[in-house]
C-alpha positions in Angstrom: 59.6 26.9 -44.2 59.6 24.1 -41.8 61.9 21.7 -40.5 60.4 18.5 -38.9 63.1 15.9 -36.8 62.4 12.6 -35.9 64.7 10.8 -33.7 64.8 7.6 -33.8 66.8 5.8 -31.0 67.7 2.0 -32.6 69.7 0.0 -30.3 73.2 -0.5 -31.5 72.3 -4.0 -32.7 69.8 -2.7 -35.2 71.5 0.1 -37.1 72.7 -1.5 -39.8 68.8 -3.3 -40.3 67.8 0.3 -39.6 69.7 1.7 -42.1 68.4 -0.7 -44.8 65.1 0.2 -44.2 65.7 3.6 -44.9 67.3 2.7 -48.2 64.6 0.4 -49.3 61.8 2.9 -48.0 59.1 3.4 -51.0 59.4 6.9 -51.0 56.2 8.2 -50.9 56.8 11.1 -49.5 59.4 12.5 -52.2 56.5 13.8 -54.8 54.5 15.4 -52.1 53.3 19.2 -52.8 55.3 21.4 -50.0 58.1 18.8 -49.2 61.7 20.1 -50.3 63.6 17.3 -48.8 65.1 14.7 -46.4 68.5 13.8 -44.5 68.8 10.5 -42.4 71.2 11.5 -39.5 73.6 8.7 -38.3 74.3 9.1 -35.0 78.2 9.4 -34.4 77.8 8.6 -30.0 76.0 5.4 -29.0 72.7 5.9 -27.7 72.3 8.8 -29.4 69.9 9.1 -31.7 68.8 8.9 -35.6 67.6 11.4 -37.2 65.3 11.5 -39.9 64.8 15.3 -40.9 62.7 17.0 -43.3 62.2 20.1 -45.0 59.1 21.2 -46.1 57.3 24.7 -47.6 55.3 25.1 -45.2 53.7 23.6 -41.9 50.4 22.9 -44.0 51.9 21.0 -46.3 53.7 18.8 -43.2 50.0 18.0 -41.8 49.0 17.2 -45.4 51.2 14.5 -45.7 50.9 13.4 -42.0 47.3 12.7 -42.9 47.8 11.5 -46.3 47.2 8.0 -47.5 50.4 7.2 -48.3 52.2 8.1 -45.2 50.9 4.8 -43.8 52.3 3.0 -46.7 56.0 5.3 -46.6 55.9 3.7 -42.7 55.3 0.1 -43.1 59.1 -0.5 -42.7 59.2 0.3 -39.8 57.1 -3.1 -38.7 59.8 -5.3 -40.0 62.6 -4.1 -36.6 61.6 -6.1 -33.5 60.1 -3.7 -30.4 64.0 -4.2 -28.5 65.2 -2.5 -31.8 63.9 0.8 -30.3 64.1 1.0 -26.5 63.1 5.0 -26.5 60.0 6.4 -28.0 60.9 8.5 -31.1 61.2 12.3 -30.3 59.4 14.6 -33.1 60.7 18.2 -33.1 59.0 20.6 -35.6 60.7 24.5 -35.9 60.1 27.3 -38.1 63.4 28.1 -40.3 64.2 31.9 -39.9 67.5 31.9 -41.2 70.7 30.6 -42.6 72.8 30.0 -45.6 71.4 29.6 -48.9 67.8 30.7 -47.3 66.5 34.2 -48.2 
């Protein structure tokens, strides 16, 4: 198992547009084969960053959907936030899970 984290740094203006987006997404990715699921991190310190993080069977399965035709489509939102909404490239973090509760 896999865990992939995207952070997302939205200037304080934007999160509340931000977080809208995330609720309207499509959803593509929820039926994929390997993906388990998803938590979108508000940040609780200002300039800190979102994070959109995602579970997934196995790293396979990640690059599957990275590649995927509807990955494209589960991103489009993120055209409709101005360039000033993110002043930091987003940061993606991929690790293997070797532990912890509930995981055998």
């Amino acid at each position: 198992m896999i865990t992939v984290s995207n952070r997302i740094y939205v200037h304080p203006d934007y999160h509340a547009a931000f977080e809208a987006r995330f609720h309207a997404r499509p959803r593509q990715v929820d039926d994929r084969p390997g993906f388990l699921c998803s938590y979108i991190l508000k940040p609780t310190v200002q300039d800190e960053p979102f994070i959109v993080l995602t579970l997934w069977e196995s790293r396979e399965a990640f690059e599957a959907w990275r590649t995927a035709p509807g990955f494209k489509e589960g991103h489009k939102g993120g055209n409709t936030l101005p360039p000033e909404a993110f002043p930091r490239p987003n940061e993606l973090e991929i690790h293997d899970v070797i532990g912890g509760s509930g995981i055998d």
